[in-house]
C-alpha positions as CSV (number, residue, x, y, z in Angstrom):
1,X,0.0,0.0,0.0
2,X,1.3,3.4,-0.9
3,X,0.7,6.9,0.4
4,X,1.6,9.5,-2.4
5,X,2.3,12.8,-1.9
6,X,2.9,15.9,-3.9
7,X,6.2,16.8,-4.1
8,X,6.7,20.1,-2.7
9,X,9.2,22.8,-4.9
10,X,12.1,22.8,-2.6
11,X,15.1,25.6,-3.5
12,X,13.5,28.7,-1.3
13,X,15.6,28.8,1.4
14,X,13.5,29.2,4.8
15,X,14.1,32.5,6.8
16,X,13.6,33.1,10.2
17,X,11.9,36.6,10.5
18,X,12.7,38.3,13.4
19,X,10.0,40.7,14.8
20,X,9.2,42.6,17.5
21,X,7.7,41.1,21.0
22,X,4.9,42.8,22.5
23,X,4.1,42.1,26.1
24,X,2.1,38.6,25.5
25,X,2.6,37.1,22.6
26,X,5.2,37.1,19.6
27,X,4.4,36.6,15.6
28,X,6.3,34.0,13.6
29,X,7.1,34.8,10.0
30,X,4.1,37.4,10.0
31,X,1.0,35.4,10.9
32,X,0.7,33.2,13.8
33,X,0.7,34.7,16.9
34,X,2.8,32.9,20.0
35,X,2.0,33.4,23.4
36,X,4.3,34.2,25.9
37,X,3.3,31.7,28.5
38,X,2.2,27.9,28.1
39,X,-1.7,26.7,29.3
40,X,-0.5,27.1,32.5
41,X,0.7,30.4,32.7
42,X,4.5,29.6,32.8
43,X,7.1,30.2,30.1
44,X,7.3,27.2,27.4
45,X,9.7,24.0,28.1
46,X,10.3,25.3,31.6
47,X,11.0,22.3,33.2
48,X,11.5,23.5,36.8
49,X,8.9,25.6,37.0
50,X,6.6,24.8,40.2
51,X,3.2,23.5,39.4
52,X,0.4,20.7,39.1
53,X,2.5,18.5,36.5
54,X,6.3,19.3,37.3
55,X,6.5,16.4,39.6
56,X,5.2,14.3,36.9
57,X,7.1,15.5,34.1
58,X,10.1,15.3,35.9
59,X,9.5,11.2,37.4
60,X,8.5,10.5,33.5
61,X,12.3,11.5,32.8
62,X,13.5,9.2,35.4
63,X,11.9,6.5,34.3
64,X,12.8,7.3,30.5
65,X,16.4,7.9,31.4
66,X,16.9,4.9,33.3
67,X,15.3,2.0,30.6
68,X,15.9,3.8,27.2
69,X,19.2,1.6,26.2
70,X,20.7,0.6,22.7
71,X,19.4,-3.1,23.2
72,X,15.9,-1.8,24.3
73,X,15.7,0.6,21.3
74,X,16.7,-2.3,18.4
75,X,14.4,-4.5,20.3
76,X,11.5,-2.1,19.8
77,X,12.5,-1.3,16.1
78,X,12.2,-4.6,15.2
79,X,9.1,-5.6,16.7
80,X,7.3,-2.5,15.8
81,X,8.6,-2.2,12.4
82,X,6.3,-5.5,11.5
83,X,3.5,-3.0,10.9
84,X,1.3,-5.6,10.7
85,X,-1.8,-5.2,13.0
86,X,-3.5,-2.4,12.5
87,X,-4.6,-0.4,9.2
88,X,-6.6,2.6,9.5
89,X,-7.2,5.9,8.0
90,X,-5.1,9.3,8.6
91,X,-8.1,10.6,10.5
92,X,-9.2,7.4,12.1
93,X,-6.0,7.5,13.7
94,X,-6.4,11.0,14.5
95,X,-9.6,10.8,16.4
96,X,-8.3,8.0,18.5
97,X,-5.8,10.5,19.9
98,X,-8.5,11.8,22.2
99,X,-7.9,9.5,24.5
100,X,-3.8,10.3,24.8
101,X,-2.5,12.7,27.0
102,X,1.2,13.5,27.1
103,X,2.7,13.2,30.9
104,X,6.0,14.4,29.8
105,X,5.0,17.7,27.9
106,X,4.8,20.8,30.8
107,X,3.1,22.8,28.1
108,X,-0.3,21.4,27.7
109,X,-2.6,18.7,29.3
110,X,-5.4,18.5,26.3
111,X,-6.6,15.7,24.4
112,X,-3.2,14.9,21.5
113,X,-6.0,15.8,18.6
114,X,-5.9,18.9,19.3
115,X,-1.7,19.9,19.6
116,X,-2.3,18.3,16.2
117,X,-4.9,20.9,14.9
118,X,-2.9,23.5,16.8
119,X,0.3,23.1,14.8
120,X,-1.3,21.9,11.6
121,X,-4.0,25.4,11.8
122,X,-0.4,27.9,13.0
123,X,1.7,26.6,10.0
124,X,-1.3,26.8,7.1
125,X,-2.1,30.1,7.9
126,X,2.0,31.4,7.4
127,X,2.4,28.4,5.0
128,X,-0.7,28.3,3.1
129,X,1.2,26.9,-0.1
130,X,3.1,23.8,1.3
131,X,0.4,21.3,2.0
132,X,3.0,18.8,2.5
133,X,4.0,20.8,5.9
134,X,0.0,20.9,6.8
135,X,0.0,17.4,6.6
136,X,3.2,17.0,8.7
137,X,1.5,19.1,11.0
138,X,-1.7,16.9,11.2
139,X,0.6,13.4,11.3
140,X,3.9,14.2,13.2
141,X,2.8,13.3,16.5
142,X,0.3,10.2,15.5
143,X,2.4,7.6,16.9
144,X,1.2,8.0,20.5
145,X,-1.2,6.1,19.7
146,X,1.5,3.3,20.9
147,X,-0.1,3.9,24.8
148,X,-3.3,2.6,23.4
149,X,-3.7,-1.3,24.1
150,X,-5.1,-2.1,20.5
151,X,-1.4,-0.4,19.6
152,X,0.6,-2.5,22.5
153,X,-0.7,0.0,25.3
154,X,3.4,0.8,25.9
155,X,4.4,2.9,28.4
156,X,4.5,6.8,28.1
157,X,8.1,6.8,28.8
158,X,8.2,4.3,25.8
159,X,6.1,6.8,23.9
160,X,6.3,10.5,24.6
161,X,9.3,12.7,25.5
162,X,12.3,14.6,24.4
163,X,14.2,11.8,22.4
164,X,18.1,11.3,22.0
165,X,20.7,9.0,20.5
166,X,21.5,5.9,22.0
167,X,24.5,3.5,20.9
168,X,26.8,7.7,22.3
169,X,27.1,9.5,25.3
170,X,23.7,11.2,26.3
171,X,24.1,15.2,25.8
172,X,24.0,17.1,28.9
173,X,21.3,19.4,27.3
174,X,19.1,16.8,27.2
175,X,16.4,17.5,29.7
176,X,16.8,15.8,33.7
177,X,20.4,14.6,31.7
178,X,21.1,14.1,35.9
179,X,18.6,10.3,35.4
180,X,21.1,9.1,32.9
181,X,23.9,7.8,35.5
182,X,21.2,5.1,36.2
183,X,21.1,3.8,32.5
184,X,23.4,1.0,32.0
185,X,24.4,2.3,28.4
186,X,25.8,5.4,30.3
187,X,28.7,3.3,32.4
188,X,29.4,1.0,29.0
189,X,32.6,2.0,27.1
190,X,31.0,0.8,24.0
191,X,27.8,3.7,23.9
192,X,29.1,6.4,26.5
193,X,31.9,8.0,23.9
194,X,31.0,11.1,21.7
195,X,30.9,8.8,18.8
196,X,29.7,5.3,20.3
197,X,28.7,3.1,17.7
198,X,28.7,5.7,15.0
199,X,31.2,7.8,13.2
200,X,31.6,11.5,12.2
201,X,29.0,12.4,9.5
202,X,27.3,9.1,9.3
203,X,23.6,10.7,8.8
204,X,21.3,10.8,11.4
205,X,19.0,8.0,9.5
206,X,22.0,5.5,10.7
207,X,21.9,6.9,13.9
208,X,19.0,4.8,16.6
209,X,17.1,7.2,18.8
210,X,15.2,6.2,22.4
211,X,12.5,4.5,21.2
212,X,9.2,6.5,20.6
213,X,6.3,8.5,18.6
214,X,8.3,9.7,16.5
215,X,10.8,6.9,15.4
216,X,7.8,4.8,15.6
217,X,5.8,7.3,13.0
218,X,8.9,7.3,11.4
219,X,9.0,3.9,10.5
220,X,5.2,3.9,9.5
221,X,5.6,6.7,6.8
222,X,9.2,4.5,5.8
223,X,7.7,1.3,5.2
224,X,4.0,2.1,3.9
225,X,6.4,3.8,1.0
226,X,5.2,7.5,1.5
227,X,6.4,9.6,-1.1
228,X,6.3,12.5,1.7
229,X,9.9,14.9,1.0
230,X,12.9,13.5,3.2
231,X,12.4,16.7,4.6
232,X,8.5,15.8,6.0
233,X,9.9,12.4,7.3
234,X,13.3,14.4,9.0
235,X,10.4,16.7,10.7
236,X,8.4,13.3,11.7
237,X,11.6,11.3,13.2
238,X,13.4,14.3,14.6
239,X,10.9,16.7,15.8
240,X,11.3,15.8,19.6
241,X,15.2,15.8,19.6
242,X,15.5,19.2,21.0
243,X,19.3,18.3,22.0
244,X,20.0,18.8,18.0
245,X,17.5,21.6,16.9
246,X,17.7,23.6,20.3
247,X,21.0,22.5,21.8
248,X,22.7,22.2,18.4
249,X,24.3,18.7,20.3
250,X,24.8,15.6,18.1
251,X,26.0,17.9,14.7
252,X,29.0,15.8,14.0
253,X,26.8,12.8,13.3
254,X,24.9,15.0,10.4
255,X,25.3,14.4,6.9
256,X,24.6,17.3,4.3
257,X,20.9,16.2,4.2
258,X,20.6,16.4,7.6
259,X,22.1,19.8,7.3
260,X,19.2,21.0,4.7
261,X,16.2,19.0,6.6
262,X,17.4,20.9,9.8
263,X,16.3,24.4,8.6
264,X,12.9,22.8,8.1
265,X,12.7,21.2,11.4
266,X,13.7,24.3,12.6
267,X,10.8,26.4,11.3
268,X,8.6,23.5,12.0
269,X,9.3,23.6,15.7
270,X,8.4,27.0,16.4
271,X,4.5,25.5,15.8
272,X,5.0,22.2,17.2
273,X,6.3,24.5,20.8
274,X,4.1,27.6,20.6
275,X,1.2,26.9,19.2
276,X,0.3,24.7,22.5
277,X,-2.3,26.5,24.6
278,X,-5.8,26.4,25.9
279,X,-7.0,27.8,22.5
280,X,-9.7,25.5,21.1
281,X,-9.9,24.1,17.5
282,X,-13.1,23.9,15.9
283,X,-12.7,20.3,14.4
284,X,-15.7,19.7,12.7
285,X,-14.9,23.0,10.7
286,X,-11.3,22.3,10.3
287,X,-12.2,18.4,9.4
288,X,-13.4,19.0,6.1
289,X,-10.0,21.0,4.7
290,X,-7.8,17.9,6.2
291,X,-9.8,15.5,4.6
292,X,-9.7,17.6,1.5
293,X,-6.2,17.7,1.8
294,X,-5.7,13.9,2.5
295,X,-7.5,12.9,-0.9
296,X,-5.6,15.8,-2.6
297,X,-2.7,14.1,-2.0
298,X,-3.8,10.9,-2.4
299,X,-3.4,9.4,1.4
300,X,-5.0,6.3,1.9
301,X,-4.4,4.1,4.7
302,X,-2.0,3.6,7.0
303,X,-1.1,0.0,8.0
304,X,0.6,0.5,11.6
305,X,2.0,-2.8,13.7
């Protein structure tokens, strides 16, 4: 089964416009407008700020820290890269994000349908030409549906969260870094080098990340033969590794693709982060543009493990 996709006209080089900031909220490239604080009135990613979900955040990063290893990672990739349970539509899948919500994002406790709305809505109204990036705005995040038992019902520490290379030393900008001294990769002389198991400009697609959404989605996209850009399944794969595309850690593994991809994961992020926030989406009145926008591109089915 194949998903096709337009190809989007690639050779415009992607800006960052820098504006002004105004007390409460901030514009990105001239149209969506970013609030200063998150849902819950703090500033976005703030990991140490004091409220109803830091203590949670921070004990899902234990957890993740401690069992995301090399061995558990290749064991994941090759179970889940079966994809051969489930087959369902893009939207299908969509809806049954209503029942996930992230325990490791600080920024927003709604329903997963609607951060994908949010982001998809924020980068059609300063992108209204690349459909492809609507749609990577609607998918990116649909492989949480691996805490759902008809999907496995994994873990949200086997799910959700900031991800990062295994098989090298973990980053110290990688978020509660402090949880790593209890992962057994981090005291092997075989993973806890600069380089590990990889060498210098190897391409990030030969490099394994903690098992998750994203790798998972990833993998989806990969094998159902999406003819989504490299740049769409970089955005997909990468989107939570803010060690690379915040930290700028993990560079001398990048290839020259990696190096173009990253200036659209870049711009991509801005949404992904700041569009999070109590704001409601209309579905039903969005619905029937995505679904539009699904045929147009001639989605089908996804067929998931």
């Amino acid at each position: 089964m194949t998903i096709l996709i337009d190809q989007p006209h690639f050779g415009v080089e992607v800006q960052e416009k820098k504006v002004p900031i105004d007390e409460k909220e901030l514009s990105l490239d001239g149209g969506f407008l970013v609030p200063q604080t998150n849902s819950f009135g703090h500033t976005f990613r703030d990991y140490d700020a004091e409220g109803e979900r830091q203590e949670g955040v921070e004990n899902f990063y234990r957890i993740n820290h401690i069992n995301q290893t090399y061995d558990f990672v290749k064991k994941m990739r090759e179970e889940y890269g079966k994809l051969n349970r489930v087959e369902m539509s893009i939207w299908e899948c969509c809806e049954l994000l209503n029942d996930v919500v992230d325990e490791s994002d600080p920024d927003l406790d709604e329903p997963q349908i609607e951060h994908l709305l949010q982001t998809a809505e924020a980068i059609r109204k300063d992108y209204p030409d690349e459909d492809w990036l609507h749609l990577t705005g609607l998918i990116h995040d649909l492989g949480k549906v691996l805490n759902l038992p008809s999907f496995g019902g994994l873990p949200q520490w086997a799910v959700v969260g900031d991800t990062f290379p295994v098989g090298c030393a973990f980053d110290e900008s990688i978020v509660h870094h402090k949880y790593f001294k209890e992962n057994p990769d981090y005291s092997n002389p075989a993973f806890n080098t600069e380089y590990g198991v990889y060498s210098e400009g190897c391409g990030l697609d030969n490099v394994m990340m903690s098992w998750g959404h994203d790798d998972y989605m990833y993998l989806v996209a990969k094998e159902n033969k999406t003819t989504l850009p490299s740049a769409a399944l970089f955005i997909i794969r990468y989107h939570s590794f803010y060690a690379l595309h915040k930290s700028e850690a993990y560079k001398h593994l990048m290839n020259e693709e990696d190096v173009e991809n990253l200036k659209w994961l870049e711009t991509f992020s801005k949404y992904d982060l700041y569009s999070k926030s109590k704001v409601r989406i209309d579905v039903e009145k969005v619905k029937p543009y995505y679904l539009s926008l699904i045929e147009k591109v001639n989605v089908n089915k996804f067929l998931f493990n």
